[in-house]
NUMARVEX-302695 format. One line per 5 residues: number of its first residue (from 1); for each residue x, y, z of C-alpha. Coordinates in Angstrom, 2 decimals, always signed. Layout:
<nodes>
NUM	X:Y:Z; ... $
</nodes>
This chain:
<nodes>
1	+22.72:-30.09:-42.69; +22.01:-26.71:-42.08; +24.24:-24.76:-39.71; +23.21:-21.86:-37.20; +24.03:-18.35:-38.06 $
6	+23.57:-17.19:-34.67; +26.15:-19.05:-32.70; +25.85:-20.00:-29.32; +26.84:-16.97:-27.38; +24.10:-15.02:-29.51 $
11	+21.69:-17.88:-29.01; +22.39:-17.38:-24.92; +22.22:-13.58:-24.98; +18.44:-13.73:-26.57; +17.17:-16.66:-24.27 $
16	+18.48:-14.01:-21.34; +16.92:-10.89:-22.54; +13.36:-13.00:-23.31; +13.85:-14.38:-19.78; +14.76:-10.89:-17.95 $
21	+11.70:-9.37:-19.85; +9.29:-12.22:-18.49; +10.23:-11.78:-14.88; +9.85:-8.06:-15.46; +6.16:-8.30:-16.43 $
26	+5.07:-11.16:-14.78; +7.96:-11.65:-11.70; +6.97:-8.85:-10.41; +8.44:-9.32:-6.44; +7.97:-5.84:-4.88 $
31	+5.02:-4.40:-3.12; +3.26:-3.51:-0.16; +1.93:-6.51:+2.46; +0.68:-5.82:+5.60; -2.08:-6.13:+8.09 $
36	-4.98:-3.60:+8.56; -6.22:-3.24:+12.00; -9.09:-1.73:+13.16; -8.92:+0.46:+16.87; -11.78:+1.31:+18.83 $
41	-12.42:+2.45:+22.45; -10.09:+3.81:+25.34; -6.55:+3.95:+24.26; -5.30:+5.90:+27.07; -2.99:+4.27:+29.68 $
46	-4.44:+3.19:+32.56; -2.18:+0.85:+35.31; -5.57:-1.20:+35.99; -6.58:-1.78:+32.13; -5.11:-2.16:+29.27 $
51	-6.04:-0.43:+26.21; -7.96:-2.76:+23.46; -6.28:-4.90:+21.45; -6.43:-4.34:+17.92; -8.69:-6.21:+15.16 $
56	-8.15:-7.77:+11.86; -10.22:-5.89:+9.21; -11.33:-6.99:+5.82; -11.73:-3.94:+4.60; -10.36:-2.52:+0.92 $
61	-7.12:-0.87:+0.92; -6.76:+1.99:-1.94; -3.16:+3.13:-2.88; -2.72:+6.07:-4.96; +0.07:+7.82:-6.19 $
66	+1.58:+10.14:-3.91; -0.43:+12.04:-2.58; -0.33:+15.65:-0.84; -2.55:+16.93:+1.36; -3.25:+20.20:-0.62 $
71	-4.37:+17.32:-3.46; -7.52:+15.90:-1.58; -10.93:+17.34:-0.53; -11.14:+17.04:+3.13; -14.91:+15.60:+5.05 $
76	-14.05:+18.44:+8.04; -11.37:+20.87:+8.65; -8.17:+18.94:+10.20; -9.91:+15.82:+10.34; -8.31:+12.64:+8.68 $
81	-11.01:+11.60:+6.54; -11.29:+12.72:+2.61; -14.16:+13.22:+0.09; -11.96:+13.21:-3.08; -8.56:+12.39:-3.79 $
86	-7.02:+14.50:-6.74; -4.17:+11.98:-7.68; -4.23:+8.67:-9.80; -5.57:+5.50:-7.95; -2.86:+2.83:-8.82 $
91	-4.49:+0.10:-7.49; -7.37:-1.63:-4.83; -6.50:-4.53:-2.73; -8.98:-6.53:-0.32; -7.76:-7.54:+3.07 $
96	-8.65:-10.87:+3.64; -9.91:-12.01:+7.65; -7.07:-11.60:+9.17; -6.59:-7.87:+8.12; -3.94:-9.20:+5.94 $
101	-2.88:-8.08:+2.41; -0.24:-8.46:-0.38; -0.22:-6.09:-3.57; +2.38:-6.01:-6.16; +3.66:-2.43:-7.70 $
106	+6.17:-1.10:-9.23; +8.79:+0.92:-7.19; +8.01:+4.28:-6.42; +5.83:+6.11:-3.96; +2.13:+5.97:-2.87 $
111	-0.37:+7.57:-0.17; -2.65:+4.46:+1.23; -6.27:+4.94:+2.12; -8.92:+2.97:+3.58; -12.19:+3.98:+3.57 $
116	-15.32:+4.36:+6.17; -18.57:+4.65:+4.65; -18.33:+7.03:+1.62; -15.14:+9.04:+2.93; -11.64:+7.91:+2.94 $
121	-9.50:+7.48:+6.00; -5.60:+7.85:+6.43; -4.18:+9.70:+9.52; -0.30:+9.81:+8.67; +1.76:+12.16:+7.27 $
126	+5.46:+12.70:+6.29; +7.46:+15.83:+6.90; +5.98:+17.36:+3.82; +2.30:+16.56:+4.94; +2.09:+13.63:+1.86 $
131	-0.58:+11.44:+3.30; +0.07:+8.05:+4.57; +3.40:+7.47:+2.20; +4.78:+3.88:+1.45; +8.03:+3.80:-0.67 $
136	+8.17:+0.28:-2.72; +11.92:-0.36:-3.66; +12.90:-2.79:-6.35; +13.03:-6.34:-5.78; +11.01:-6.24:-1.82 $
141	+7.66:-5.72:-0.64; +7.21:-2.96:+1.64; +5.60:-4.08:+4.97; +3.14:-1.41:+6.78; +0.40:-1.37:+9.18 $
146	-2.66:+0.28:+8.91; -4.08:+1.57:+11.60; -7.95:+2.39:+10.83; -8.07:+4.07:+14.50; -11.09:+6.49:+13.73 $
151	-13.46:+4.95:+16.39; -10.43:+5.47:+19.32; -9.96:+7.97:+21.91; -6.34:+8.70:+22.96 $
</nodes>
């Protein structure tokens, strides 16, 4: 009979490590999810009508790395909408009918964009004008709205 070298406490230690590295790769359970919405019309208070509600869109939802707003090409001066992004797309993600979405990533930061037409679209920006950021943390998915507002008056 031939008798293990390892031991079991050796044995237990590599069946971990083999495990830990599979839910790395493919356990992946952090993210962004969401809903994108489109916005159109009058969005101005008014006591006798309410503004529009907003609409699911299936739409694709772009996220780069982070991305700062001296790094894109912009359509029009001080408008939201971009002709180039200088920074690594990560991933694409479709929205399904209901506007919603799920993406897995790594933690870290991104800038989101959607697009309309040929130009991309993102109107949000942090304190140090980064466009539309989304911090993913380990081990949760990030929840965020997108708001693709570009046909509303305020």
């Amino acid at each position: 009979m031939m008798r293990n070298k390892l031991g079991l406490p050796a044995l237990a230690f590599l069946m971990l490590t083999v495990l830990s590295s599979y839910t790395c790769i493919f356990g992946r359970k952090e993210g962004i999810k969401g809903l994108i919405n489109l916005v159109k019309g009058n969005q101005m208070p008014s006591p006798d009508r309410p503004p529009a509600a907003p609409q699911p869109l299936q739409t694709t939802l772009y996220i780069y790395e982070l991305t700062n707003i001296s790094q894109v090409t912009r359509a029009e001066a001080h408008a939201p909408f971009y002709t180039a992004i200088n920074t690594r797309l990560i991933k694409q993600v479709n929205s399904n009918k209901k506007g919603e979405f799920k993406v897995k990533l790594p933690p870290g930061q991104y800038s989101i964009f959607i697009k309309k037409d040929d130009r991309f679209y993102a109107n949000l920006f942090d304190e140090k004008n980064n466009i539309a950021p989304v911090t993913v943390s380990k081990g949760k998915y990030t929840e965020v709205e997108v708001r693709a507002d570009y046909d509303a008056v305020y």
